[in-house]
N, C-alpha and C positions, 0 to 999 in steps of 0.2 A: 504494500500500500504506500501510497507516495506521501512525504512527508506533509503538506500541504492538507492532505486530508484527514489523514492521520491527526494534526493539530486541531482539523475543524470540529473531528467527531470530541476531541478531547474538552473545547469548547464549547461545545454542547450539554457534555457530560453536566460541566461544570457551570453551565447556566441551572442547567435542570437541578441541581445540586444547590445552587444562590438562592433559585425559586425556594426550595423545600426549607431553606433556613429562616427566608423572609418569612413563610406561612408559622414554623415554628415558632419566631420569636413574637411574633402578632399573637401568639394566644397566649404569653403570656404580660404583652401589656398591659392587661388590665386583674392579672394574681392579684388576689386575698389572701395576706400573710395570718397563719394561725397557731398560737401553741399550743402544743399536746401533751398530756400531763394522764399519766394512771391510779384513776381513783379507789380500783379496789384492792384489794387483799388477797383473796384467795380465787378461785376460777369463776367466774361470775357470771348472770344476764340478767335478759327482762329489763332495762333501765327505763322509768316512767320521768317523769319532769313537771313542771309545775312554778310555773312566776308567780308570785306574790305581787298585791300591787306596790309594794315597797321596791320592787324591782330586783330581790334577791329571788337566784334558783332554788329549787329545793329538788331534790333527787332520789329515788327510792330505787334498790335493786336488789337481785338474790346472790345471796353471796355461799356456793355451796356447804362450807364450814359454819359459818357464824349466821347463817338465815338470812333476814330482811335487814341491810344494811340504809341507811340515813345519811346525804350531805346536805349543808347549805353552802349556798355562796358568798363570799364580802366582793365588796369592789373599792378599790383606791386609785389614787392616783398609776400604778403600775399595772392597774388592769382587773379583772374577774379571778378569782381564784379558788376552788373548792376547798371546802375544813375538813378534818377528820373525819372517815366514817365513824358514825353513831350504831347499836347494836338497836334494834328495834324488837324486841323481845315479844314470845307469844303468850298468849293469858299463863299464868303462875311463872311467868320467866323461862320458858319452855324459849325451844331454837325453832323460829317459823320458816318454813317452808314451802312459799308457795307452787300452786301446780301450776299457774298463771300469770300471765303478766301482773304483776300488784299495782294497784291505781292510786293514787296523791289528786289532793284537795288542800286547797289555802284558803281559810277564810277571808272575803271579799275585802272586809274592814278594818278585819286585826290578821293583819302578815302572820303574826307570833303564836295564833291557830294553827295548828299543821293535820290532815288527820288520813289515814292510810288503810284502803281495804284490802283485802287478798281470801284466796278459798284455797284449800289446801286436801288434798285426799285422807277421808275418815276412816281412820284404821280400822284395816279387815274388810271392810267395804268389797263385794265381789255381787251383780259390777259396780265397779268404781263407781261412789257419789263423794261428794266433798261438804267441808263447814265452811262456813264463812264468817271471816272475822273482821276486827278493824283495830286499829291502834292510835291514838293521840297526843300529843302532846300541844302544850299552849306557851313553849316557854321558849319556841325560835326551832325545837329539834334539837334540844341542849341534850349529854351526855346524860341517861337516867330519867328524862320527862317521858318517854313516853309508854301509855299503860295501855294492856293491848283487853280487847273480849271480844268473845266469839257469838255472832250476832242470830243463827241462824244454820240451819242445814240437822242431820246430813239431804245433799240432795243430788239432782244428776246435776251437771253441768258442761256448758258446751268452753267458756271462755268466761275472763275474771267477772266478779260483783263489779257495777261502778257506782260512783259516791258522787255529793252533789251539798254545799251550802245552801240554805235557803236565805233569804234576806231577814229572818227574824234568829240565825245562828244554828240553826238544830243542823244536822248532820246526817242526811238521807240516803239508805246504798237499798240499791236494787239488783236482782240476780234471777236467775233461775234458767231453764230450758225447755220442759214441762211443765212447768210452771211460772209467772212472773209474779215475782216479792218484793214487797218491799218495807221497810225498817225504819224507823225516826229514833233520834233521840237527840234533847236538849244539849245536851254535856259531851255529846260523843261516845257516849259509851254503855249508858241503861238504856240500850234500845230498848221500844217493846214487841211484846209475840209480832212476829213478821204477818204480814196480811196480803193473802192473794189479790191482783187487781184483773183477773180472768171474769168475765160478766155472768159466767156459769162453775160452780168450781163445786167438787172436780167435773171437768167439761166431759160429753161424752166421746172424743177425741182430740187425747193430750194435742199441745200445738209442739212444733221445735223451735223453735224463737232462736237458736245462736246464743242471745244474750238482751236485754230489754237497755236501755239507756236513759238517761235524765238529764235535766235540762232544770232551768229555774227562770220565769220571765219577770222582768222589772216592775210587775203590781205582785210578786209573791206566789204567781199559780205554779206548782210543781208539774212540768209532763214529762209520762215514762212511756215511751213508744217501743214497739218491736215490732217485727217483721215475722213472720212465720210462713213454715212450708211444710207443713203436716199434708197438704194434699198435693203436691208436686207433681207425685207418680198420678195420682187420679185421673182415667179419660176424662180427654176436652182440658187437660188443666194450660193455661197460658204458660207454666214454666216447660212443660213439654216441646206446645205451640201453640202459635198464635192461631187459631181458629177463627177462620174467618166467613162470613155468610158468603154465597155463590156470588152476590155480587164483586168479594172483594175487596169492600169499603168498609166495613163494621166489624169489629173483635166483640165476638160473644160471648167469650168465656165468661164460667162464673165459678171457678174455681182453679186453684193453683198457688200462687203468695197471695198471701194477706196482709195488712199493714195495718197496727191496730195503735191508738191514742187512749190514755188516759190521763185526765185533767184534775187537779184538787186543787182547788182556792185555798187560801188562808183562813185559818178560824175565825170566826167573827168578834173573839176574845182572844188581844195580842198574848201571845205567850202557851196556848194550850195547842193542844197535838193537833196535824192535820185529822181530816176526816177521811182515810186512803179506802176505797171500795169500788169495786168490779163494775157497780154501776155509772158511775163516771167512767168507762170504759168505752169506747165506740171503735169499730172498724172502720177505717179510711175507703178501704178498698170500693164496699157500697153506699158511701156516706157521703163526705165529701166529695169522693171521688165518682159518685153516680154523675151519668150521663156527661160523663167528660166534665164534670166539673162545671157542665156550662158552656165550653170553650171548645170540645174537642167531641162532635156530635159520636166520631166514630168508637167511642166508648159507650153504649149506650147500657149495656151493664154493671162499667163502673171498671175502674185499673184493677189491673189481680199480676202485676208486674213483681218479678220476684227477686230476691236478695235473702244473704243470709250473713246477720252477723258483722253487717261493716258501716251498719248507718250510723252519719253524724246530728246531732243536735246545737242547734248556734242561735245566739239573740242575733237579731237585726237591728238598726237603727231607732227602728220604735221600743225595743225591748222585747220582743216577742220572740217567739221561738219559730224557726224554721229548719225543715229537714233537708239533708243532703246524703247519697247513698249511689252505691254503685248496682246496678242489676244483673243477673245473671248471664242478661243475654248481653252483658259487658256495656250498658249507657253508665251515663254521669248522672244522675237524676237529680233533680231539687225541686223542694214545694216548697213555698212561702205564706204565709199566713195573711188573710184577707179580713183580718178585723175579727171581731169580740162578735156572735151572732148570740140571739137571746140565751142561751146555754154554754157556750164552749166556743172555743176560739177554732176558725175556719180554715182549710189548710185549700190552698190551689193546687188545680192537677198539677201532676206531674211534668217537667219538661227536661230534654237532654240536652247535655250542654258540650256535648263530646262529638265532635267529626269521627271519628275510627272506635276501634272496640277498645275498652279502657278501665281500669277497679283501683282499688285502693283512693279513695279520696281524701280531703283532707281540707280543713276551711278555716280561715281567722277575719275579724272583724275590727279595722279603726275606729277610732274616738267621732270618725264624722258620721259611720254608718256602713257604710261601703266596706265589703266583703271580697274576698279573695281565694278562689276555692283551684286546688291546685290537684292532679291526679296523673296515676303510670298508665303506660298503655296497656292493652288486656291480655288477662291470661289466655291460655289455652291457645289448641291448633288452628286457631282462628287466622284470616290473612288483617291484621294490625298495624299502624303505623306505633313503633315501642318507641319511649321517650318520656318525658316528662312534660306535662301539658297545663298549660294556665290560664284562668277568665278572671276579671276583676267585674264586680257588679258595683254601678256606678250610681249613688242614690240621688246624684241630683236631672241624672237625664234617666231613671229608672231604668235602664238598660244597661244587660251584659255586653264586654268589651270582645275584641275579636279572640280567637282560638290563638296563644300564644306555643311556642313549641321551647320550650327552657333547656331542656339535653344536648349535648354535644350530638353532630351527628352519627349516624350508625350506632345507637346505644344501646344494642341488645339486653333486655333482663333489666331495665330500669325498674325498679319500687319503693315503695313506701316512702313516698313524696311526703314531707311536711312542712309544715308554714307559720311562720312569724313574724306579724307585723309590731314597727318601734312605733314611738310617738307621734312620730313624724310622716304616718302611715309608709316609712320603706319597708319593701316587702324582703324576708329572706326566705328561703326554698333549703332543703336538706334533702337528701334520697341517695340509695344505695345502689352504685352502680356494677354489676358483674365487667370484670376485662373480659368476657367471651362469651357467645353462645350458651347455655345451661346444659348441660350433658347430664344432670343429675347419678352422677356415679361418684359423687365423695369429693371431687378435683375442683369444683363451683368455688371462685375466692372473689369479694367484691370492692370497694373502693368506699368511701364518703365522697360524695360531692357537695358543693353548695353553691346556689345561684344569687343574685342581689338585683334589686331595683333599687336605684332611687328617683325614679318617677312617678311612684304609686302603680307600678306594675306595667308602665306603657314600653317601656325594653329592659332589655337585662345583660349590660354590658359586663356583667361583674359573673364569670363563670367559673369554680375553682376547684379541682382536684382536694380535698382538705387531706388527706393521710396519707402516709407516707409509707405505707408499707399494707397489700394486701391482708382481707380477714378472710374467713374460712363463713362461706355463703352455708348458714344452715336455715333450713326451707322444708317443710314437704307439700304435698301436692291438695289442694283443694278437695272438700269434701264430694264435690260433681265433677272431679277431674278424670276424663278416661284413662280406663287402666292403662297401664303400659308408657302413654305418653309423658312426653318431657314436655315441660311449663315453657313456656317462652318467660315470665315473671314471676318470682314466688311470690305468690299472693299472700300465702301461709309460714309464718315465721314459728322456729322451735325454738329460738334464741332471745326474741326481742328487736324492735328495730330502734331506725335513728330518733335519737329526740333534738326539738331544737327550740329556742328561748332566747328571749331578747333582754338584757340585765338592765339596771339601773343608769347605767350609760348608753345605753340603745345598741350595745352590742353583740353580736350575734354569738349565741354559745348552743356548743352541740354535744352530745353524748352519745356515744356508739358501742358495740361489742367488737371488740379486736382478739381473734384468734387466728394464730398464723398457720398455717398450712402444717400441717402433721401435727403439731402440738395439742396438748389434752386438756392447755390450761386455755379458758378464755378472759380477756381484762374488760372491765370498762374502761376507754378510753375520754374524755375531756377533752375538750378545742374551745379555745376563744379567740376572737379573732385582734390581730397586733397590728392592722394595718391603720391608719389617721382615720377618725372617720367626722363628716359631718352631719348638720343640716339647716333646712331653710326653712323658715316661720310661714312660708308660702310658697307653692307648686304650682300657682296658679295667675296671673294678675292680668289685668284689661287697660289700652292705652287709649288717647282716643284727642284728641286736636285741643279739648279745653281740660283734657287733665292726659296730660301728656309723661307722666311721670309716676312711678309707683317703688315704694320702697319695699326690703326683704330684708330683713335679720339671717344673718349667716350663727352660726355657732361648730365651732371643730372640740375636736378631742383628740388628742393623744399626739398631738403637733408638739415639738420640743424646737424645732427653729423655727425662725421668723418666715412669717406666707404672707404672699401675695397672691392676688386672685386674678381668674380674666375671667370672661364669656365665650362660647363656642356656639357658634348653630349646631345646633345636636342631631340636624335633620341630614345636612348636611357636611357636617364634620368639618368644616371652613368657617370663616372666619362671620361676624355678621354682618348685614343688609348695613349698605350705607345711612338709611331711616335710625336704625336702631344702634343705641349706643349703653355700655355700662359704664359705671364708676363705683368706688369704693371708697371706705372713710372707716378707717384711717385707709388708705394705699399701701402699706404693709402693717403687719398685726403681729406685734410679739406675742408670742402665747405665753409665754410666764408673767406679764400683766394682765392681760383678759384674753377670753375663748368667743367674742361674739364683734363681729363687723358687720354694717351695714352697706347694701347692694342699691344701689338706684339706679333702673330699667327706664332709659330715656327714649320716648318718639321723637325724634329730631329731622324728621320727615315724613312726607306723606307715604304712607304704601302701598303699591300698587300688586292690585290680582296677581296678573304676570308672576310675582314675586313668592308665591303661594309653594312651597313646597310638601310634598307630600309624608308621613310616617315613615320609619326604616321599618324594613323588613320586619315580620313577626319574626324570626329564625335570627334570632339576635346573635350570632356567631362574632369573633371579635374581630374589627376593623383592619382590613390589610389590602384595601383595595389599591392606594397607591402606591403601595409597593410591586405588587403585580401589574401596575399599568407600566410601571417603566422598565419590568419584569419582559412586556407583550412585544413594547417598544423596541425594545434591543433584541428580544429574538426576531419580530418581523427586518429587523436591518441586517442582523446575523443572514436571515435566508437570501435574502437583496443579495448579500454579497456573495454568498457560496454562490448563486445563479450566472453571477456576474464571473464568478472565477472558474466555474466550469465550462462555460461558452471559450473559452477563452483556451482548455486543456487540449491534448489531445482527441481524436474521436473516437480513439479508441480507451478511453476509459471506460470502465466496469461499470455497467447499467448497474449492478445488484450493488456495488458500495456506494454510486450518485444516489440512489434511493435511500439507503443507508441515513446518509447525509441528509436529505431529505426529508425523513421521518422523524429524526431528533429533535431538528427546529420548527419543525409542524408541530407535533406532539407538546414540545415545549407551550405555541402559542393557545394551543386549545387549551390546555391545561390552567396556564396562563388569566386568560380572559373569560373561560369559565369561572377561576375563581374572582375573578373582579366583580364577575356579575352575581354570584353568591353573596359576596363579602359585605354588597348593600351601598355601594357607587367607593369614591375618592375619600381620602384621610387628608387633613392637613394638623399639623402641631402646633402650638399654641406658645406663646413666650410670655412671660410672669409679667403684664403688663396691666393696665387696669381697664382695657376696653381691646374693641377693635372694630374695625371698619371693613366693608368690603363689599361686593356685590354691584347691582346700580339700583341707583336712588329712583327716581321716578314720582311723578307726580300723582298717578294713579286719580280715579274716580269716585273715591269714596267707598272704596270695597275694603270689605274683612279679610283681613291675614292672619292667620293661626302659622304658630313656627316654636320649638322647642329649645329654648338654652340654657346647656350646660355649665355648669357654675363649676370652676376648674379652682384646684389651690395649689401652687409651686412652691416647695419646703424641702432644702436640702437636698436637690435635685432630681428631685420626684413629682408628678402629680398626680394630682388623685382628684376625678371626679365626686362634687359632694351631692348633688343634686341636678336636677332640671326642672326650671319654670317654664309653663305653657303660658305664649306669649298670644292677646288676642288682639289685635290691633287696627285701626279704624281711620 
């Protein structure tokens, strides 16, 4: 091969080689640094979690040796850091054991409430039923507060009791599987005799409920909902199929899931016990849910949609409780409450909030209302788009946002998405990612990931690998999983999943199981996150010819030199619209005087339509588009001139090496420009300056511009995005 060519393919090589380094180093411009810290002692799982409104974590897990272990968190100036485990001892000081994930409750008002259920298997039991217990303390989870009683059982059970504060202090845990119980007590601890809230008891076919859950709405009414699928198998049941009339149009099932509600007000004398009974008990499925709800003619039976065992309960902005749940036949379901009707509060049909098949969900709610309900793609041999998937529900335009995709791509085996929003409604994301395909044969080892907004959920530039070392994926298969088949997602955990919490500094802290491949011990692992972090008093502001100016309160944390700030089109990645200008005060900020500067968002001209740019991509992937344009650039010049040099060779050069040649700088370019056009357009970098300019100005017509900018801080030679304000301007 002649040297000439020989050179070019090596030039090639070595573009193709620049490309892969440029795309590497683009993911991690925007890392989230996190320390990792081993909070147990002996082989451990099951980790629950629990904020306090004081903003301290509280932590519960099973620690094979010493039972149900205890931490809390402090925060200082050097960050989040867990205390000592605590022993949380089982009634007479017995070693608790639970069979289940164990569940944590913090009272609403007093942090320094702590109180912890769990169910444990009743010796000699065959088959296997369990007791259920709970433990307390009021004194923060101090060494020796907490006193544990067993509230209940023996009985069957599918998965842990859950607990629940009510707004007058008492302490409510519900359980069963055959049954739904439920328990009160003032003190946490003299519950009394448990009482079925089944409408018929005992019914003349047990339900299987999973597990019942609770909820508590802001006038004090307690609701404990479950799902059941006692009739599944049943002909005609809707979990089988959906039955449909010859026309095609109408589901007529009337049997299959059930989805049942029961309601108890507060006693009419503050202080005495609810009034828990079956008759406050209703089925959704022909109730509410009759005839679509109203809304959805082609139910004219009423939803018999199934699920088992994974529905969530959450207030909304009015204080009410609304449902959220994953079904069978793999949707994202949610019903929302439509008002207080003469008896009981109303729930709307059903609606899916999922493009592709998808379970495990998971939902939190800001201080303004607005909800964030995040979920993995779906189990089973289904054709699935896997991944981790996000909607934000928007309370002031009453509308869900678009279908977010939060995972890296190609993310086989995503699960157990969870979510937490700070005060500043930034959202964070956690979920367990497999490095491979699931083979389910023992080799399964998974990652932590964690995602970040801080736009209130509109992108998520913030994607980040957190651990540092594989854990050993333990999983088994769903109780309707065909035999034989491998999960594409472990829906079903044997270990415990990720937990994740926002501390007293709005910092993101996570708790996972770490067991490393072959090993027999597993730890609880700790993450909190070390990188600067901010925010802005406002996400939001409107500009307009006679009030052309709007201020923002900045606040950072964990900045140790001095910041300066700029603005960035966030839509864009350039610089801003000549119209739009920022400034700062002070112009740089020592952080060891103060943690808060003021932003002022100036209209400094008209804006015109034209000027309108559109969202980035849902598939928020991180920024590297200008680096592959000048990636594209130089291999289309690369080819120019091989062309140019080969006209030029003998004729009788080698068709099969010019091709050769050929296919490198090709290759290159597709690859190239395909990533550009993934990546969500051009980057441009920003300098610590206190504004910028850019674009053209235009005198425009009196048209609305909506545009998003990034509030940047330069510290030490780093920046770090703190926020993005939606700019709406006139």
């Amino acid at each position: 091969m002649s040297n000439w060519l020989s050179g070019l393919r090596r030039f090639g090589l070595l573009l193709v080689t620049g490309c892969a380094a440029l795309i590497a180093s683009s993911g991690f411009m925007h890392a989230q640094g996190f320390a990792i810290t081993k909070v147990s002692k002996n082989s451990a799982s099951f980790p629950a979690m629990a904020v306090g409104s004081d903003g301290n974590l509280n932590l519960v897990w099973i620690d094979r040796v010493n039972g149900l272990q205890f931490a809390r968190s402090t925060s200082s100036a050097n960050g989040t850091a867990l205390g000592t485990p605590v022993d949380v001892p089982g009634p007479g000081g017995t070693v608790a054991l639970p069979a289940f994930q164990p569940q944590i409750a913090v009272y609403m008002t007093q942090p320094n409430v702590i109180e912890i259920a769990w169910a444990a298997v009743h010796p000699g039991s065959s088959p296997t039923t369990y007791d259920v217990f709970a433990s307390r303390s009021e004194k923060s989870g101090a060494v020796g507060t907490f006193i544990s009683t067993q509230v209940g059982g023996p009985v069957a059970l599918f998965d842990s009791p859950r607990l629940a504060f009510d707004f007058s202090g008492k302490t409510n845990i519900v359980w069963g599987q055959h049954d739904v119980l439920i328990a009160q007590a003032q003190d946490g601890l003299n519950f009394g005799t448990p009482v079925s809230l089944l409408q018929v008891t005992p019914p003349a076919t047990p339900p299987d409920t999973g597990g019942p859950r609770i909820a508590v709405s802001v006038d004090n009414h307690i609701f404990v909902a479950w799902t059941d699928e006692q009739a599944r198998n049943q002909p005609g049941s809707y979990c089988l199929a959906k039955t449909q009339d010859p026309t095609g149009t109408f589901y007529t099932n009337t049997t299959g899931g059930y989805f049942w509600m029961n309601e108890t007000p507060p006693p009419p004398v503050a202080g005495a016990p609810f009034n828990f009974s079956g008759t406050n008990t209703r089925r959704l499925s022909d109730t509410d849910w009759l005839n679509g709800g109203g809304l959805d003619s082609r139910y004219p039976n009423g939803f018999f949609g199934c699920s088992y065992d994974n529905l969530r309960m959450f207030t909304d902005k009015t204080g009410q409780v609304d449902l959220l749940w994953a079904g069978d036949d793999q949707d994202i379901l949610i019903s929302q409450n439509h008002g207080r009707g003469p008896v009981a509060m109303s729930f709307s049909f059903p609606i899916n909030l999922a493009n592709q098949d998808a379970s495990f969900p998971d939902v939190a709610v800001d201080k303004a209302g607005n909800f964030y309900i995040v979920w993995s793609g779906g189990p089973g041999p289904f054709a699935n788009a896997e991944g981790i998937f996000f909607r934000r529900f928007d309370v002031t335009t009453d509308k869900f946002g678009p279908q977010l995709s939060i995972a890296p791509a190609q993310s086989p085996g995503s699960a157990f998405p969870q979510i937490a929003i700070d005060s500043n409604s930034n959202v964070n994301i956690a979920w367990e990612q497999p490095t491979a395909a699931i083979k389910n044969d023992g080799t399964d080892v998974f990652n932590t990931f964690f995602a970040r907004s801080v736009d209130g959920g509109n992108t998520f530039p913030t994607v980040s690998q957190v651990t540092t070392s594989s854990s050993v994926l333990c999983f088994r298969p769903g109780p309707f999983f065909p035999a034989g088949a491998v999960p594409t997602t472990p829906d079903f955990t044997t270990c415990g999943t990720v937990q994740i919490g926002v501390d007293a500094k709005s910092t993101p802290d996570m708790v996972w199981v770490n067991q490393a491949s072959g090993s027999a011990v597993a730890d609880i692992d700790f993450a909190t996150s070390t990188s600067p972090t901010g925010t802005l008093s406002s996400n939001a502001v409107s500009l307009t010819a006679s009030s052309a100016t709007a201020n923002v309160t900045i606040t950072v944390n964990g900045f140790t030199a001095p910041i300066t700030f700029s603005c960035l089109n966030a839509d864009t990645q350039a610089a801003l619209p000549s119209w739009l200008a920022c400034t700062f005060n002070p112009p740089t900020l020592n952080p060891t005087v103060g943690n808060t500067d003021t932003l002022t968002i100036t209209r400094q001209g008209t804006p015109a339509s034209g000027m309108f740019i559109s969202a980035p991509s849902a598939h928020n992937l991180p920024v590297f588009g200008s680096s592959m344009a000048w990636s594209t650039t130089l291999a289309t010049l690369s080819l120019i001139t091989m062309l140019l040099l080969a006209m030029g060779r003998r004729r009788d050069l080698g068709r099969a090496i010019l091709m050769r040649g050929f296919l490198i700088m090709t290759l290159t370019i597709v690859v190239a420009a395909g990533l550009v056009s993934c990546g969500g357009g051009t980057s441009k970098s920003t300098s610590g300056t206190t504004g910028g300019t850019g674009g053209t100005g235009g005198t425009g017509g009196g048209s609305t511009v909506t545009m998003h900018v990034a509030v940047q801080a330069q510290s030490g030679g780093s920046t770090t995005t703190l926020g993005t304000v939606t700019i709406t301007a006139q």
